[in-house]
C-alpha positions in Angstrom: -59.1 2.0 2.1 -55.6 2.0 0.4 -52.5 0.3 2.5 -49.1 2.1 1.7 -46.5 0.1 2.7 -43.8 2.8 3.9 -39.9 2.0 1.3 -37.6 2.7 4.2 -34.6 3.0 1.3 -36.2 5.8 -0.8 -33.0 7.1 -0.4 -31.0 4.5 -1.9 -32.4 5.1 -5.6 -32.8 8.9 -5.0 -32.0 11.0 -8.1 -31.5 14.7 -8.1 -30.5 16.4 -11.9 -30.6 12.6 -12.7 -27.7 11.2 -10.7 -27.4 9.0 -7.4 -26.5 11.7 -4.6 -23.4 10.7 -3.5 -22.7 11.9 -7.5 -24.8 14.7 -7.1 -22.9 15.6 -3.8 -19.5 15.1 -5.9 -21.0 17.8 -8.9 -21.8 20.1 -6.2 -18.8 20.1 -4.0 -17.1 20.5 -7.5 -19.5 23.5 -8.6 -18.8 25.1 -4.8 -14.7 24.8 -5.3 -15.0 26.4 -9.0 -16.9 29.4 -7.6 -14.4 30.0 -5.0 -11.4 29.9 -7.5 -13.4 32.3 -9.7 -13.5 34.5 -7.0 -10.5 34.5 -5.3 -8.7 34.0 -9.3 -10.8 36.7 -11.7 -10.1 35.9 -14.9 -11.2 34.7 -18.0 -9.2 31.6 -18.9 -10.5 30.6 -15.6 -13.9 30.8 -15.8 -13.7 29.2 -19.1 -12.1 26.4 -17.7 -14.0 25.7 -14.9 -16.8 25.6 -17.4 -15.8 23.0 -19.6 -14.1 21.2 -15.9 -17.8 20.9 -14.0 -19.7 20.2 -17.3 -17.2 17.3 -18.4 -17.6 15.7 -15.0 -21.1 16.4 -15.0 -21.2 14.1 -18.5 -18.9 11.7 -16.8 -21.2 10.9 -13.9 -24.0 10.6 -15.7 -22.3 8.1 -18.1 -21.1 6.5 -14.8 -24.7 6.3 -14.0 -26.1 4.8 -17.4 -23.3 2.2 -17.2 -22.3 1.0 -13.4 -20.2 -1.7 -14.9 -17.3 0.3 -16.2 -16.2 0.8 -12.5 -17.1 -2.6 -11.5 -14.9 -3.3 -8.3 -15.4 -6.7 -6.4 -16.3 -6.5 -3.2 -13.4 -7.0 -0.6 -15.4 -8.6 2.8 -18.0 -10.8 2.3 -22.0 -9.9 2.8 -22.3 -12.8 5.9 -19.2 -13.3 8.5 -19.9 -16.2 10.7 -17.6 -18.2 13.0 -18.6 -21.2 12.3 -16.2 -23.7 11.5 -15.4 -25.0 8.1 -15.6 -28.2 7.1 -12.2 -29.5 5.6 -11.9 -32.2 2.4 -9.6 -34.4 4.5 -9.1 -35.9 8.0 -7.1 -33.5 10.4 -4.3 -36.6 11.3 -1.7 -34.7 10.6 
């Protein structure tokens, strides 16, 4: 008999439309906004717009996704915190 071992962070490498989905949350919270302005703004400069808007960030996330290093920002706290104390280079005579 088979033994599945159950991957608790599926989520965590989860694609949908092939992006991550806090990117596809992003495209659709963009895709949401640009139907509203359509309808609350009818016209056709608009719509054209809005087109080229959610398919140019649409292209931008998924070069985003293909290449994580062009937004490579260093992390600003550490992965372990301890309180232990730190050993000093010198005697403490001062």
């Amino acid at each position: 008999m088979k033994v599945f071992i159950p991957y608790k962070n599926i989520r965590r490498r989860a694609m949908i439309l092939g992006l991550p989905l806090s990117s596809f949350a992003l495209q659709m919270i963009s895709v949401i906004t640009s139907l509203l302005l359509i309808i609350f703004s009818f016209s056709l400069g608009m719509i054209a717009m809005i087109l080229l808007w959610n398919s140019c960030l649409y292209v931008l996330l998924n070069k985003l996704v293909q290449h994580p290093g062009l937004f490579y920002f260093q992390r600003v706290f550490p992965r372990n915190i301890s309180n232990k104390k730190l050993s000093l280079c010198y005697d403490e005579k001062d």
